[in-house]
C-alpha positions as a Markdown table, in Angstrom:
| # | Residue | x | y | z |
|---|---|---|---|---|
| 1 | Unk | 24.3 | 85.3 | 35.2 |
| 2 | Unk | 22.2 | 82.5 | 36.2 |
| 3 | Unk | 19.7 | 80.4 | 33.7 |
| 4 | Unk | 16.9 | 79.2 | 35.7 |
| 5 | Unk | 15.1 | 75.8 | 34.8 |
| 6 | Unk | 11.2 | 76.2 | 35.2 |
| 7 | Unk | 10.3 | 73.5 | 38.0 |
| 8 | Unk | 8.0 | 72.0 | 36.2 |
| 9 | Unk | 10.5 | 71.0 | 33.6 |
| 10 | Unk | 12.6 | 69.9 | 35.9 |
| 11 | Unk | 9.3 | 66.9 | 36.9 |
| 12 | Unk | 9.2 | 66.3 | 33.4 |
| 13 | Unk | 12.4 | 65.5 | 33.0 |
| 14 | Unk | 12.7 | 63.0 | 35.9 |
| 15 | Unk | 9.5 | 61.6 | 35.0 |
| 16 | Unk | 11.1 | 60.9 | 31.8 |
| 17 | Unk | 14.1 | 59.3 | 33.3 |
| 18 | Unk | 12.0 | 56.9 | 35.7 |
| 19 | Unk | 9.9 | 55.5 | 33.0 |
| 20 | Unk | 13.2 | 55.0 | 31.0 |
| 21 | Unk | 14.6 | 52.9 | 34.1 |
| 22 | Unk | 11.6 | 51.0 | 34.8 |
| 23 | Unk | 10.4 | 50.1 | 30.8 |
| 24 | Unk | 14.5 | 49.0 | 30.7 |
| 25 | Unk | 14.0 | 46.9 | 34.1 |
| 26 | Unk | 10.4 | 45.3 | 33.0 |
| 27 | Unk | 11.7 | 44.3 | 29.1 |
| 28 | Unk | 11.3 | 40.8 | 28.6 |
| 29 | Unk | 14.4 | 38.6 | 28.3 |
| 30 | Unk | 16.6 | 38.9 | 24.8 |
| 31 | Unk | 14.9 | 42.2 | 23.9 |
| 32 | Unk | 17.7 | 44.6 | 23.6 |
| 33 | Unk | 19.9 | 42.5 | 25.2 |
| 34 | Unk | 22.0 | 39.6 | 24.2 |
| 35 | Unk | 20.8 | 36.4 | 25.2 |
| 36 | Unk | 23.2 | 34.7 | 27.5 |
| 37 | Unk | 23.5 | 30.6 | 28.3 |
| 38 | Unk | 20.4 | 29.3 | 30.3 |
| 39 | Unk | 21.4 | 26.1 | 30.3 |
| 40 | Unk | 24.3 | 24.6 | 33.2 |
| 41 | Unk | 27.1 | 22.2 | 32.0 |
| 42 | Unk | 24.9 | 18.7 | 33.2 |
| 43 | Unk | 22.6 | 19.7 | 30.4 |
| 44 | Unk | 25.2 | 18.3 | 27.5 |
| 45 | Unk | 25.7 | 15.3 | 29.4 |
| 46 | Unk | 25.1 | 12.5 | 26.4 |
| 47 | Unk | 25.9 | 11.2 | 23.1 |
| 48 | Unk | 26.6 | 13.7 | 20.3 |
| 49 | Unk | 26.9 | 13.1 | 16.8 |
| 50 | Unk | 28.9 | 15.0 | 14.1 |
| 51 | Unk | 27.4 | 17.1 | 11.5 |
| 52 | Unk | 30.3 | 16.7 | 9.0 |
| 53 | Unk | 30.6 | 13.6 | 7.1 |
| 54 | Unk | 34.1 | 14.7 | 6.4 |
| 55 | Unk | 35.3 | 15.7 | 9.8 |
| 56 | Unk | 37.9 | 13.8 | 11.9 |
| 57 | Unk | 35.4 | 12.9 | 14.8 |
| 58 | Unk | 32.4 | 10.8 | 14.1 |
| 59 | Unk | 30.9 | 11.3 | 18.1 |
| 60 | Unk | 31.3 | 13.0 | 21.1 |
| 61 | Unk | 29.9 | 11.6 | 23.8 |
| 62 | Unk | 29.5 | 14.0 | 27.3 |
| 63 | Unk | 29.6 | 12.2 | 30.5 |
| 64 | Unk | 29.8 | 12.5 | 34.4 |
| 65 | Unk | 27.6 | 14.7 | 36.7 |
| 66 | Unk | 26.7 | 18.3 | 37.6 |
| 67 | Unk | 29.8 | 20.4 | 36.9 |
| 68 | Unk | 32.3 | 17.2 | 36.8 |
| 69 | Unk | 32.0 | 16.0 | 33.0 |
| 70 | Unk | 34.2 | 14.0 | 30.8 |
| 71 | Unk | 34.4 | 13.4 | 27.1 |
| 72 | Unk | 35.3 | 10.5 | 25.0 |
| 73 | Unk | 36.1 | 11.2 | 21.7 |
| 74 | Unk | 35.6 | 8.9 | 18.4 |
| 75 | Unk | 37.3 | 9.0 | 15.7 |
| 76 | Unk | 36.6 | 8.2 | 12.2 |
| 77 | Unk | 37.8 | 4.9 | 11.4 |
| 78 | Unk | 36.5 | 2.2 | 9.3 |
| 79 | Unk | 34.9 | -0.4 | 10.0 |
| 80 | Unk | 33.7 | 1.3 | 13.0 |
| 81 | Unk | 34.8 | 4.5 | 15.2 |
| 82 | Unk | 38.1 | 4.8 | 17.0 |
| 83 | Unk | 37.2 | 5.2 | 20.5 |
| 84 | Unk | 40.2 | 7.3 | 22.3 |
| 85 | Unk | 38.8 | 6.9 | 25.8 |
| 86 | Unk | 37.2 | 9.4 | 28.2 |
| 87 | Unk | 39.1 | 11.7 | 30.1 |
| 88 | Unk | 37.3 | 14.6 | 32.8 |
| 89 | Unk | 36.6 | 18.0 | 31.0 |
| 90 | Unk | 39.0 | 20.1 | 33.7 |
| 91 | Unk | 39.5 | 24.0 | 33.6 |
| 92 | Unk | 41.7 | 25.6 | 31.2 |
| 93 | Unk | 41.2 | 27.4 | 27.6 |
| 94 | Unk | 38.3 | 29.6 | 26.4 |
| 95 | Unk | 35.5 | 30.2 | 24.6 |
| 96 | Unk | 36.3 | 29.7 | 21.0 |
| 97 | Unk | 34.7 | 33.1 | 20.4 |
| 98 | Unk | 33.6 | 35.4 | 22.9 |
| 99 | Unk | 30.0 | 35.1 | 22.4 |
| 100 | Unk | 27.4 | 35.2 | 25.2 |
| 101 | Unk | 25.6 | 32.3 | 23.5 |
| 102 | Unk | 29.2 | 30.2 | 24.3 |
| 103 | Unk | 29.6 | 28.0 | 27.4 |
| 104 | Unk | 33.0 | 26.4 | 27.6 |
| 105 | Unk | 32.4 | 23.4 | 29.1 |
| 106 | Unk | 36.5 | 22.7 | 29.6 |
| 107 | Unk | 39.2 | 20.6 | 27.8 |
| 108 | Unk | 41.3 | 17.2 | 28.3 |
| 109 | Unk | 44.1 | 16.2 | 27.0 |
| 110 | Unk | 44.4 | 12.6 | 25.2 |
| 111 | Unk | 48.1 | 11.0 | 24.4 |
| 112 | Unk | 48.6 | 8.5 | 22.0 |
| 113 | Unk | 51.6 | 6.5 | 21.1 |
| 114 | Unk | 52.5 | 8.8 | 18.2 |
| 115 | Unk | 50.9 | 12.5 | 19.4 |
| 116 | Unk | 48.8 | 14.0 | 21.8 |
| 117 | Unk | 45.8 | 15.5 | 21.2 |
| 118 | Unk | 44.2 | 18.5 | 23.1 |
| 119 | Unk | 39.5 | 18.2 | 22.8 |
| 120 | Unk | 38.2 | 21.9 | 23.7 |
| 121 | Unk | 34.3 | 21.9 | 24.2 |
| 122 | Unk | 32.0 | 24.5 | 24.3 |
| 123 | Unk | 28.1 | 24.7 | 23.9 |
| 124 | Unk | 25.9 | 26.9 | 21.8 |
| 125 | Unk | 22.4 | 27.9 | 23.2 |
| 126 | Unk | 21.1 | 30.5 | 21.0 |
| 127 | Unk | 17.7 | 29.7 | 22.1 |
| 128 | Unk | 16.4 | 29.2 | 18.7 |
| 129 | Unk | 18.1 | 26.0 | 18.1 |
| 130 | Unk | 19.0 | 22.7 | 19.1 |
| 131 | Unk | 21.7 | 22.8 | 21.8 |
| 132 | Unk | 25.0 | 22.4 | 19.8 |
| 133 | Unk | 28.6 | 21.2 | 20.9 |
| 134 | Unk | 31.9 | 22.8 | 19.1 |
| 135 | Unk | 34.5 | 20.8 | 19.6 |
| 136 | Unk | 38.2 | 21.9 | 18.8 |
| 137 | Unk | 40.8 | 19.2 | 18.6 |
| 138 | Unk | 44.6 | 20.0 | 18.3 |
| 139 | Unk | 46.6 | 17.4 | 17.4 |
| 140 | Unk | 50.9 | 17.2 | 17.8 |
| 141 | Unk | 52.6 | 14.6 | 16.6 |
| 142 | Unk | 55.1 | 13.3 | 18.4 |
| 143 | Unk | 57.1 | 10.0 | 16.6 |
| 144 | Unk | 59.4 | 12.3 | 14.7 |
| 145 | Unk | 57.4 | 11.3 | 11.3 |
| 146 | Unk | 57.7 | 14.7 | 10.1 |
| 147 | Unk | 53.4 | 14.9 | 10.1 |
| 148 | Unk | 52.1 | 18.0 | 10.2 |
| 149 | Unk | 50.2 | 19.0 | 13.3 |
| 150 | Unk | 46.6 | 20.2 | 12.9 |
| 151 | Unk | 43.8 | 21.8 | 14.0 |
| 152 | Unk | 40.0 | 21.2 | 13.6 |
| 153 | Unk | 36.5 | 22.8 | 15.0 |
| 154 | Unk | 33.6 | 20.5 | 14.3 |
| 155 | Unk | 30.1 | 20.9 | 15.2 |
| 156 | Unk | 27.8 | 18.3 | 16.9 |
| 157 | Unk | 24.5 | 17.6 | 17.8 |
| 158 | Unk | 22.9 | 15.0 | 19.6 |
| 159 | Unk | 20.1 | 14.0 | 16.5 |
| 160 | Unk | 21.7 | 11.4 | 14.3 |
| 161 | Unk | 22.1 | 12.5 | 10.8 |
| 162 | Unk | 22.1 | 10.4 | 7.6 |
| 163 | Unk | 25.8 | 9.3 | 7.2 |
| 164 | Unk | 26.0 | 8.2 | 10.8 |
| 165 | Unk | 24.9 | 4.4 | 10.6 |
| 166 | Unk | 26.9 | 3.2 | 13.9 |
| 167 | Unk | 24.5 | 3.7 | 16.3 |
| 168 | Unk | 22.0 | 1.3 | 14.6 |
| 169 | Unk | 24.4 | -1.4 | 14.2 |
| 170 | Unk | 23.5 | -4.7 | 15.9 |
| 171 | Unk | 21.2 | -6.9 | 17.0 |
| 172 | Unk | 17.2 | -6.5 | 17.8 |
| 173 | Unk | 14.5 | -8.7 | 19.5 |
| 174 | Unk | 11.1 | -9.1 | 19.4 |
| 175 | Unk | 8.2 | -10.9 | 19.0 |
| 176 | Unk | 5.0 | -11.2 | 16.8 |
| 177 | Unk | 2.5 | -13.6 | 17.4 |
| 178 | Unk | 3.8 | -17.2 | 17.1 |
| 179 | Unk | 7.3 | -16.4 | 16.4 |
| 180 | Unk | 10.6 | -15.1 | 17.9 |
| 181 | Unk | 12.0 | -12.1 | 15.7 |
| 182 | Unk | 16.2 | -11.9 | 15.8 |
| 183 | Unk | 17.2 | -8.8 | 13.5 |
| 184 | Unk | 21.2 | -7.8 | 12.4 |
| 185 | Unk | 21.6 | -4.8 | 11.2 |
| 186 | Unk | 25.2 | -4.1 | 9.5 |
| 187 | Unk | 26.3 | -1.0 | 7.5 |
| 188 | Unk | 26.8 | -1.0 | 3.7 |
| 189 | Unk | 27.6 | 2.3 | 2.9 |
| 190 | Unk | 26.6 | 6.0 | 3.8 |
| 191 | Unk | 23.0 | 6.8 | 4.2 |
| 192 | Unk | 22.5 | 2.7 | 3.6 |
| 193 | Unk | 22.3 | -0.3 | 6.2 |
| 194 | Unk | 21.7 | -4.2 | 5.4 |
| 195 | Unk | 19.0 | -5.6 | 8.1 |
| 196 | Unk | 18.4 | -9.4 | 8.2 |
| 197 | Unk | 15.4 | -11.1 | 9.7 |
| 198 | Unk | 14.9 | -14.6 | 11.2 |
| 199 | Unk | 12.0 | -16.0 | 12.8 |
| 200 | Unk | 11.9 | -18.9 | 15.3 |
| 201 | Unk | 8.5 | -20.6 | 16.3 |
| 202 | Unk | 7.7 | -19.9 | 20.3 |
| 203 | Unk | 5.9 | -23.3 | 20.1 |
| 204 | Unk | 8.0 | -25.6 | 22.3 |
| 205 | Unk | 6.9 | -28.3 | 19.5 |
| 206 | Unk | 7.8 | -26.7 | 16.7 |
| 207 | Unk | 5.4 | -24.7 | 14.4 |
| 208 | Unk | 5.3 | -22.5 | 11.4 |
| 209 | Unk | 7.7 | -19.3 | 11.3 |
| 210 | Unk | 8.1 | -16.7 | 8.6 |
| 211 | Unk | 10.9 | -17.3 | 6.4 |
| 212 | Unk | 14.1 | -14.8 | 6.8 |
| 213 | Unk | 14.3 | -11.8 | 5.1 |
| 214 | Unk | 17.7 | -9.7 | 3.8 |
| 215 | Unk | 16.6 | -6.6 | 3.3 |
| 216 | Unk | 18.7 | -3.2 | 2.1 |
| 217 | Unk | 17.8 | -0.1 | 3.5 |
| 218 | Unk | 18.3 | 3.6 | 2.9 |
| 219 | Unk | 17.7 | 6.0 | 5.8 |
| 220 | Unk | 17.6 | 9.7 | 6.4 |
| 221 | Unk | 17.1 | 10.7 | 10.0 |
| 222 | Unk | 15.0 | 8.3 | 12.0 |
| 223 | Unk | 12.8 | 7.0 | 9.2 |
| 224 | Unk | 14.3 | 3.8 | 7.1 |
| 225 | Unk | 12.9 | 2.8 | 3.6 |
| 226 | Unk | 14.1 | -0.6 | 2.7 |
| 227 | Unk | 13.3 | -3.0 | -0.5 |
| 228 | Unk | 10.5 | -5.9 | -0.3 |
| 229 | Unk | 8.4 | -3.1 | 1.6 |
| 230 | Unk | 9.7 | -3.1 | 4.8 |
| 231 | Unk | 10.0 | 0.4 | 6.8 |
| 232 | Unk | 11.4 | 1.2 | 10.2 |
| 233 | Unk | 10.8 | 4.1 | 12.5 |
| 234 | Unk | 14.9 | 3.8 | 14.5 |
| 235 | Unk | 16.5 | 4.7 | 17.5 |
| 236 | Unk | 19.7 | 3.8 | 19.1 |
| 237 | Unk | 18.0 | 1.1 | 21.2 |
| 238 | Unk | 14.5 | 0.1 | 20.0 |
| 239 | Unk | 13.3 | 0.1 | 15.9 |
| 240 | Unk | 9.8 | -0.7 | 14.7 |
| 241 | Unk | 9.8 | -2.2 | 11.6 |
| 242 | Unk | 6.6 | -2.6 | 9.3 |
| 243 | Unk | 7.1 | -5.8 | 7.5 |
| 244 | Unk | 4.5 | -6.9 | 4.5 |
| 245 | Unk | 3.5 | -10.2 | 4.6 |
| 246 | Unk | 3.6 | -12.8 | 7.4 |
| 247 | Unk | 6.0 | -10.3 | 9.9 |
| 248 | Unk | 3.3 | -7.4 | 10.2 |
| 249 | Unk | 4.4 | -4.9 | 12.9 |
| 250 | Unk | 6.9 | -5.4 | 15.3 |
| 251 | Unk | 9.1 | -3.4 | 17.9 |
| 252 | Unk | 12.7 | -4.9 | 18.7 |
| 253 | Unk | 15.0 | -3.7 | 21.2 |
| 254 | Unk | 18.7 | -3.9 | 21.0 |
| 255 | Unk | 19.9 | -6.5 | 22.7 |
């Protein structure tokens, strides 16, 4: 016996099915679906800092051009970062996890006197946060030292957070009215920086000049609190400083 399907239902039903397939084809991007990279490897070309105080790498920084990138690696060393030279990001290895947020951006290999060490990187755009780097580093000893090898992942940003003083370090000039301005900044400690001031007279016969100032400073972020008053707004090249007194405001650029 044969079961007959009214016509009509038979419109309904492919009615049904077209709005399905065209509702599915209009719905905005990441509803329903996973959100995938929409960014391209040049993108994460710069200087990336690590978000772990403890981890083995202090910065990361990203170089090269459209899909031909490097990495340089820096360790954490003291008094300043081990830098174990750039190599070019080639193919090989994987996303860390399989993630559609993940874009492995490739690995290079590094080798040392005493091991060799293997940088994975891949990038994070979840589009709700700040692009991210993960960076896996496998290290194998090889001077017979009976080290164990290791492993670690390590996340990285490219905003400078508090324990990271290095980029700061060195000098600044500038100028306020009547004077030359020459500021050192040094570390002292994590989270802290020393900053010394000097002042020459830009009268070519001589004239009055503030007296130097050796400040100490704490700093979260980009903002710098330091004693005798002074504050500083800081970026890897240029600070402004807000110094009470005879200095006033001033901008100095690294030099």
């Amino acid at each position: 016996m044969k079961i007959r399907t009214p016509l009509g239902r038979v419109f309904a039903t492919l009615a049904v099915v077209l709005l399905s397939i065209n509702a599915a084809s209009a719905r905005p991007p990441g509803i329903g679906t996973p959100p995938g990279p929409v960014v391209a490897p040049a993108d994460f070309i710069g200087t990336w800092y690590a978000q772990d105080p403890d981890g083995s790498l202090v910065k990361v920084i990203i170089g090269g051009s459209g899909t031909s990138l490097t990495v340089n690696p820096f360790g954490d060393c003291s008094p300043s970062p081990c830098d174990d030279g750039t190599q070019p990001l080639g193919p090989g290895g994987s996303k860390f996890v399989d993630s559609p947020q993940r874009l492995h951006l490739g690995q290079a290999t590094f080798t040392f006197k005493f091991k060799t060490m293997l940088v994975e990187v891949d990038a994070i755009d979840d589009g709700h946060k700040p692009l991210q780097l993960i960076v896996r580093q496998t290290s194998t000893f090889t001077d017979h030292s009976k080290r164990k090898n290791y492993q670690t992942v390590e996340m990285f940003t490219k905003t400078v957070v508090s324990h990271h003083v290095d980029p700061f370090v060195g000098t600044y000039y500038g100028q306020i009215p009547g004077s030359n301005v020459q500021m050192s900044i040094t570390a002292s400690g994590s989270g802290k920086f020393s900053a010394y001031f000097s002042f020459s007279s830009t009268n070519t016969f001589g004239g009055f000049a503030p007296p130097p100032i050796d400040a100490t400073c704490s700093y979260s972020g980009a903002a710098a609190t330091c004693d005798q008053g002074i504050t500083m707004n800081l970026t890897q090249n240029q600070i402004t400083a807000n110094v009470p007194g005879d200095g006033g405001q001033m901008t100095l650029t690294k030099g």
